[in-house]
N, C-alpha and C positions, 0 to 999 in steps of 0.2 A: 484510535480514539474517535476521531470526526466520520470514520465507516460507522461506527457504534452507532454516534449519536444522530446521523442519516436515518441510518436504521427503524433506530428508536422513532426520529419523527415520521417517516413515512407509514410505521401502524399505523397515526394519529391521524393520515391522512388519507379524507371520502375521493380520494382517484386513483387509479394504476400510475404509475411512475417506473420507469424503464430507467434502472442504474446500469452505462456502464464503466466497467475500469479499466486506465490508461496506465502507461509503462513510463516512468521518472524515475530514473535514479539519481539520489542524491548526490555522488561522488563515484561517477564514471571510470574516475582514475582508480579507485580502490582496488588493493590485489584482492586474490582471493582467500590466501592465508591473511590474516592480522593481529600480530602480535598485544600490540595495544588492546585497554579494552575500553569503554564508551565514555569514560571520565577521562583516562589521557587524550581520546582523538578530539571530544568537546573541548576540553582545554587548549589542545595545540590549536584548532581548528578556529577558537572563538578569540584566543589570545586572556585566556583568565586562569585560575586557580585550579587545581583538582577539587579543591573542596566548595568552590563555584560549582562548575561542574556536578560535581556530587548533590547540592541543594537544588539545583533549576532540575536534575536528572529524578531525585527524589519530589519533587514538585508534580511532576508528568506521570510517577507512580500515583501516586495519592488521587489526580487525576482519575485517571483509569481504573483506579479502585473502585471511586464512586457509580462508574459507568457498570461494574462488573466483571473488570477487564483485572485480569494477574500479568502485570509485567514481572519481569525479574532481568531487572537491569546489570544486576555485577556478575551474572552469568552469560547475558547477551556474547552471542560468537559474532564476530563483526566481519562481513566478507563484501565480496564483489555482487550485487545482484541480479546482473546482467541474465543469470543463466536464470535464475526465481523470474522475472518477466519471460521469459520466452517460454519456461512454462507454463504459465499463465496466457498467455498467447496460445499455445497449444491447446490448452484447456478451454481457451472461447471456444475454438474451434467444433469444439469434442460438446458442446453446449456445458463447461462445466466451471468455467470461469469464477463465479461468485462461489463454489466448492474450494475449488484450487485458492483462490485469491485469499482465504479465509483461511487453510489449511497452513497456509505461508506464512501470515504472519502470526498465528496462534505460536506456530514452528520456532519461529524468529521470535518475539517477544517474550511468549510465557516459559516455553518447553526449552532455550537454548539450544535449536537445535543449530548444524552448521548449512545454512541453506547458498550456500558456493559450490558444497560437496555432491556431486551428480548420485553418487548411493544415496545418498539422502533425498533430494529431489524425485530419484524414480520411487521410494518409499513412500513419501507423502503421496506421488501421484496415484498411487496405485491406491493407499486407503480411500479418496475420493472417486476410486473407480477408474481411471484411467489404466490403460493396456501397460505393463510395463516394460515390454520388450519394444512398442514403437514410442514409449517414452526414452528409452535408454540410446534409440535410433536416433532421433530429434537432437537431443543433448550433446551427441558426436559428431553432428554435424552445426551446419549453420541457420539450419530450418527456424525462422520465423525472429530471424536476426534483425530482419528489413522492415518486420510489424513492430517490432521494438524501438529501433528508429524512426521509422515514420512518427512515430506518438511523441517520440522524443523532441524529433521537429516541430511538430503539430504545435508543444508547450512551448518550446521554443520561440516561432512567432506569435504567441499570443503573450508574450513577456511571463510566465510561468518560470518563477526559479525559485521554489518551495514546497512542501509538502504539509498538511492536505489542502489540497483545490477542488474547491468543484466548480462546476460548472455547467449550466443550467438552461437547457433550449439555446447553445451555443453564443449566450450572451449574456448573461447576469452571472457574476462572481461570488463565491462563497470564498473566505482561504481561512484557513486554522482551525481551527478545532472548536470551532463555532457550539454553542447550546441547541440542543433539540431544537428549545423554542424561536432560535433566529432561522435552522432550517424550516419549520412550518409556515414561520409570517415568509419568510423569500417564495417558500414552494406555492402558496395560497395567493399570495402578488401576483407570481409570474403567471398562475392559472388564471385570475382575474385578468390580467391586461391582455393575457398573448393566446389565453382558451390553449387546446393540446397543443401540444408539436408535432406537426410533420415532416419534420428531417428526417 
């Protein structure tokens, strides 16, 4: 939802702007099968009700509604998605990152798909054009485990422990799912104060 509404503001905005995306996983721990489904892990997770759960869950639908966006929450497969970044990692590589990254979580949110499952990930990779036989290489190895972590670290010391973050000429903070119009006054500020970035 705060990719969306990025998005969204960045039409609205008279400069190029260079988005890129960084690897967080929420619960590192998580297997890759998961029984539970996103109202029991919210519940265990948060210490409240299923049917809490259910309403803050239904809340984030209606959300995403408004933006254009079809979750479908009680179909959500819930997994590990250590292996979803590293293809995305891959995909930077391959110049196709914001394809891949976009591919994922259409996967994951709207379509149910299982994105733990390597058939599934060399699928998706392949619709956005990626090679599927050096996709299927990559996912049997440990290839681009340590760009995962690094990023991981990167949020880590910047005290990052939520989703979505932005972050902006490596110093002005965005976090949650902010309104279009808070991304364009931040983006139009920081152009104002700091002119482009050079990093």
């Amino acid at each position: 939802m705060g990719k969306k509404r990025l998005e969204d503001a960045l039409q609205k905005i008279n400069h190029p702007v260079e988005v890129v995306y960084r690897s967080f996983e929420l619960d590192p721990t998580a297997k890759r099968d998961i029984k539970e489904n996103i109202y029991e892990k919210l519940a265990s997770k948060y210490g409240m009700s299923i049917g809490q759960a259910k309403a803050n869950t239904d809340n984030m639908v209606q959300m995403a509604k408004s933006i254009g966006l079809d979750y479908q929450m009680e179909t959500m497969v819930l997994t590990n998605t250590f292996d979803a970044h590293r293809l995305a990692m891959f995909a930077k590589n391959k110049g196709l990152m914001n394809e891949m990254t976009d591919r994922l979580l259409r996967a994951y949110y709207t379509e149910s798909k299982h994105i733990g499952d390597h058939e599934t990930l060399i699928g998706l990779a392949a619709e956005v054009g990626l090679d599927r036989d050096q996709v299927a290489k990559m996912l049997a190895s440990d290839e681009m485990s340590d760009a995962v972590r690094a990023d991981e670290q990167e949020a880590a010391n910047l005290g990052i422990n939520s989703i979505p973050f932005f972050l902006i000429n490596k110093k002005y903070a965005v976090t949650g799912a902010q309104s279009e119009e808070v991304f364009i006054q931040t983006i139009e500020q920081v152009l104002e104060q700091d002119g482009p970035y050079e990093g």
